[in-house]
C-alpha positions in Angstrom: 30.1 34.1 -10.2 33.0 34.3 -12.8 33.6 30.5 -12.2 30.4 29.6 -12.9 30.5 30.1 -16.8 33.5 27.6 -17.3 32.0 24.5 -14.7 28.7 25.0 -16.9 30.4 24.9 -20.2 31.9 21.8 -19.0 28.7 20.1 -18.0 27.7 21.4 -21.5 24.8 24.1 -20.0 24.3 27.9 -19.6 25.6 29.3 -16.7 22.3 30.5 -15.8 20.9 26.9 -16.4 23.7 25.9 -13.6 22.7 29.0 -11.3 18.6 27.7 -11.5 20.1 23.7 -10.5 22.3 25.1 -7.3 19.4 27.3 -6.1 17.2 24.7 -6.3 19.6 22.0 -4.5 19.7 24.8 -1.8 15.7 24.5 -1.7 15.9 21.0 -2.0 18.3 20.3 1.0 16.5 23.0 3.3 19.4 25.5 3.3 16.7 28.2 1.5 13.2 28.5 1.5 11.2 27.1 -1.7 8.9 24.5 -2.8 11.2 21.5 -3.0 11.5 19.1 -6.3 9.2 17.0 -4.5 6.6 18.4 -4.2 7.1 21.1 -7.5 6.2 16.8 -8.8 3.3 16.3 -6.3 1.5 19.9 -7.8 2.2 18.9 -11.3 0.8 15.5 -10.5 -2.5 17.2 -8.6 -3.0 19.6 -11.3 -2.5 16.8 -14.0 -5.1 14.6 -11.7 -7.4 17.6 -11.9 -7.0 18.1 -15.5 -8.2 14.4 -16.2 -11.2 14.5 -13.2 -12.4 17.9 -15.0 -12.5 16.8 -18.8 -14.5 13.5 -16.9 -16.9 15.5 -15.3 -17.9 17.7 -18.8 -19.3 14.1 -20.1 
C-alpha cells in the first residue's frame, strides 16, 4: 500500500482514512461483505427513531 500515502495526502486525508473509504466502496458496490452506507443510515435513523419514541414513552 506504499501508493496509498501520497493519493491521500493529495486528497488532503490519512492514508488510513483513504484505506476505511475503499473498503467501504467495496461493501458498498457488493464486491465484500458488510453493512452497506445505506443502511449503516437506515440503523442510525432506527436507533435515532428509538431514542425519540423512548424519552416519549418516560412522560
Amino acid at each position: 500500500m506504499g501508493g496509498d500515502e501520497g493519493v491521500a495526502g493529495r486528497l488532503g486525508m490519512s492514508a488510513k482514512t483513504l484505506r476505511k473509504w475503499v473498503c467501504q466502496a467495496e461493501v458498498d458496490t457488493g464486491e465484500v461483505a458488510g453493512v452497506s452506507s445505506q443502511e449503516k443510515q437506515h440503523l442510525h435513523e432506527l436507533r435515532r427513531k428509538n431514542r425519540e419514541l423512548e424519552l416519549l414513552s418516560k412522560y
